[in-house]
Each structure stands twice: as C-alpha cells, then as structure tokens.
N, C-alpha and C positions, 0 to 999 in steps of 0.2 A: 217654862215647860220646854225643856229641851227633847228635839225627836231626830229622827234619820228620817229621809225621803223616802224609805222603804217600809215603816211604820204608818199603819194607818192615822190617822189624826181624827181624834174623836170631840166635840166640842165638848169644853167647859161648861158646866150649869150650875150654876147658882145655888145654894142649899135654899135659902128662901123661896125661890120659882117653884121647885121639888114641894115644896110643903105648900104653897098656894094650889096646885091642881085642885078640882075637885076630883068630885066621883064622875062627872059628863064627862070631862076629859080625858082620865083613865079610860073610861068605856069607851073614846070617840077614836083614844090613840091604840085601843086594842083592837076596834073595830079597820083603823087604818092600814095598821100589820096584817091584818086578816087579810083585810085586801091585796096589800102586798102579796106576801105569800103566796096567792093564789092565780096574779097577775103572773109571778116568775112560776111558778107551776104550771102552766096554762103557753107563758112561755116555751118553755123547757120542750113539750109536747108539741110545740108546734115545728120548734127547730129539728126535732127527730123527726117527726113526718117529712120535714122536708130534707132531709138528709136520705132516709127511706124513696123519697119520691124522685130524689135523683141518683141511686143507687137504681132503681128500675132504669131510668132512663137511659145511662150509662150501659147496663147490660144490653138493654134493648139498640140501642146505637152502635154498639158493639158487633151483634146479631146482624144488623140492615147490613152494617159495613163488612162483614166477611160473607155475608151473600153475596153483594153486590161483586166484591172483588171476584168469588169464584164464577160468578154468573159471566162478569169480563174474562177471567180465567179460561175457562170452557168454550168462550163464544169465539176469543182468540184461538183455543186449539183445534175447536171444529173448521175454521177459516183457512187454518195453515194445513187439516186435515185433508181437507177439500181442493185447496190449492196444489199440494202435491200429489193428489190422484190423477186431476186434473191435466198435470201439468206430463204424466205418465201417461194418459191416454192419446195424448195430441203429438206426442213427439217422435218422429220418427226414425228407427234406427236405420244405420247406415248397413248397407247392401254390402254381404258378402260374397265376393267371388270364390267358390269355393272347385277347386278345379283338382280332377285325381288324378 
C-alpha cells in the first residue's frame, strides 16, 4: 500500500472480519456514528457560541475602553480648562504709564 503523507490512511480489513459481524454489531457500530455525529454536532455549537460570546466581549471591551479614554480625555481638558482661567484671573498685568 503505497500512500503520500497528505493522504488519509484508512485501515485495511479483512474480508472475513466484514462477513463475521453480526446484526448487534452493525446496530452497535450505527448506534456509535450516531453518537459521533451528534458529539461533533453538539461540538460545533458549542465552538460558535463561544466565538459569539467573545465577539460580545470584545465589542463591549471596546466600548469600556473608548469611555474610559474620553472620560480621561475630558477630565484632562476640563483641568487645562480650569488652569488657564485660573491662571487669567490671578495674574497681574503690568501698569501702564500713560501720560499725554
């Protein structure tokens, strides 16, 4: 059996083993796929939820984080706002002599 490493590899079975199953074992190895099936189904749904649930997250972190920055934004322009009022009220201009 020659294959590439890129080819799945399937096991060889026996024609004898094939014709020994019974009817339980059909039923046991349909009932197994079933399972299957229904484990990567169940999968599947779970991985999207959580891709979903960190899609929320992300936006929402997104949100906190450009509050946050303008909330520092705003807080820094009212401080420099307030400073140069401030800084306008207290300072005293120089005295002109004004003589005609």
């Amino acid at each position: 059996m020659s294959s590439s490493s890129w080819e799945p590899q399937t096991p060889v079975v026996e024609k004898d083993r094939l014709e020994n199953l019974t009817a339980d074992d059909m039923n046991s190895a349909a009932d197994l796929y079933g399972i299957r099936l229904r484990m990567e189904e169940k999968r599947k749904r779970i991985e999207a939820e959580k891709r979903q649930q960190e899609l929320i997250a992300n936006r929402q972190r997104e949100k906190v984080g450009k509050a946050a920055f303008l909330q520092v934004k705003y807080s820094a322009l009212k401080k420099k706002k307030s400073r140069s009022n401030s800084s306008y009220s207290h300072k005293v201009l120089p005295s002109c002599d004004v003589t005609h």
